[in-house]
C-alpha positions as CSV (number, residue, x, y, z in Angstrom):
1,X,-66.1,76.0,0.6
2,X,-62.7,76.3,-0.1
3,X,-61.2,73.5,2.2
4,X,-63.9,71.3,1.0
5,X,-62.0,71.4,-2.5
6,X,-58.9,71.1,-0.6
7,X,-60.0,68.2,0.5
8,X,-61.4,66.9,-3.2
9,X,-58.0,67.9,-4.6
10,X,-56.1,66.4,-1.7
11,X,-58.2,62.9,-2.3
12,X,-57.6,62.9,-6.1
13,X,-53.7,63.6,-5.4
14,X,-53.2,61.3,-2.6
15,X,-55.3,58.4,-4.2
16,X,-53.2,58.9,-7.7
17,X,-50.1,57.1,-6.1
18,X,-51.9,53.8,-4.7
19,X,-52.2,52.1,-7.9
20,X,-48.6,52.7,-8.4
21,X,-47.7,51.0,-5.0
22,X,-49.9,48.5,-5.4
23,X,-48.0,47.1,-8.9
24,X,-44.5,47.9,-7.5
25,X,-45.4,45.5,-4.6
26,X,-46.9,43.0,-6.6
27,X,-44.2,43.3,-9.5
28,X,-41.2,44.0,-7.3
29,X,-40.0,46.1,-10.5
30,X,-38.5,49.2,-9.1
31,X,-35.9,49.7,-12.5
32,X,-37.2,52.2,-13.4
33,X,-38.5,54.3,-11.1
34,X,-35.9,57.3,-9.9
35,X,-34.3,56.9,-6.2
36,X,-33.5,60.6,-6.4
37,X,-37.4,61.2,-7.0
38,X,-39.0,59.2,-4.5
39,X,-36.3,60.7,-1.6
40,X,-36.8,64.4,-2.6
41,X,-40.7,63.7,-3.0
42,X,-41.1,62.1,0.9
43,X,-39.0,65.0,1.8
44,X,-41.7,67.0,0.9
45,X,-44.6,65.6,1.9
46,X,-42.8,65.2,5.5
47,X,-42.4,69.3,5.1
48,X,-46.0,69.8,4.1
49,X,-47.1,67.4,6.7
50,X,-45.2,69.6,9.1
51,X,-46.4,72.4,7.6
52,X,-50.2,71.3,7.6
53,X,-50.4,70.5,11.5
54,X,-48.5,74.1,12.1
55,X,-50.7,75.7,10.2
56,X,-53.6,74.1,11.4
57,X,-54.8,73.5,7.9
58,X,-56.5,69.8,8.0
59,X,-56.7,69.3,4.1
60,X,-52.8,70.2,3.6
61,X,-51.9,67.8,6.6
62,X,-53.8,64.8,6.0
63,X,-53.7,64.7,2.0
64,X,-49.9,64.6,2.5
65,X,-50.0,61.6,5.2
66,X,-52.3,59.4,3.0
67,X,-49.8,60.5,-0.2
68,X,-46.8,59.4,2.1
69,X,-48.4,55.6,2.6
70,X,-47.6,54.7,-0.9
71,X,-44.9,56.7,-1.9
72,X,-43.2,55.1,1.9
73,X,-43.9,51.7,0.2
74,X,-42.2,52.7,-3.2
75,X,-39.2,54.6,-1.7
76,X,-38.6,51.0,0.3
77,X,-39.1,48.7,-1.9
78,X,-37.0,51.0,-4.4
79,X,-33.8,50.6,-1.7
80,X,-34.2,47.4,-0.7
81,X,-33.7,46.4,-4.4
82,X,-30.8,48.3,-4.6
83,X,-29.2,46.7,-1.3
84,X,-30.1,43.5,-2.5
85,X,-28.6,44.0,-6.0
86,X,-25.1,45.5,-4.4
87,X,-25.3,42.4,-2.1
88,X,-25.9,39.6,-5.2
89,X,-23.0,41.8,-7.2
90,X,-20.6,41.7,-4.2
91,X,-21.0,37.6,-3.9
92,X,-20.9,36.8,-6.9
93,X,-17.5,39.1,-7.1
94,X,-16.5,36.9,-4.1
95,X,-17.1,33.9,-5.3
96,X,-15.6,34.0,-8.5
97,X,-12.6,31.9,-9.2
């Protein structure tokens, strides 16, 4: 009973950050959205992922692999913008007169 509303919960939560992903990589607009966030909250679901298979508790494990898909795609998306925008800053600083 109780690890089926593990696994209810862990759906709800894991699905929540798809539509997210999904308009950061058709937008490309990562502004706004917090580097510092997206690092801390993979580190996180890495440790419960860990945490999950140890444990042996399925819900845990698997809620937190489906919620690292997106959040993977955000967090990359989110630094490649900001490589790209140190690169486009540091050429145009070289090729200024």
């Amino acid at each position: 009973m109780m690890e089926g509303i593990g696994f209810i919960a862990a759906a709800l939560t894991s699905t929540a950050f798809f539509p997210q992903a999904i308009k950061v990589i058709k937008s490309r607009q990562v502004v706004d959205i917090s580097l510092a966030m997206y690092v801390t909250f993979v580190i996180g679901l890495i440790s419960w992922i860990i945490y999950g298979f140890a444990r042996h508790l399925l819900s845990i494990f698997i809620c937190n692999i489906i919620t690292l898909i997106p959040a993977s795609i955000i967090l990359i998306i989110k630094i490649r913008a900001i490589l790209n925008a140190k690169r486009m800053s540091s050429e145009k600083f070289m090729n200024h007169p």
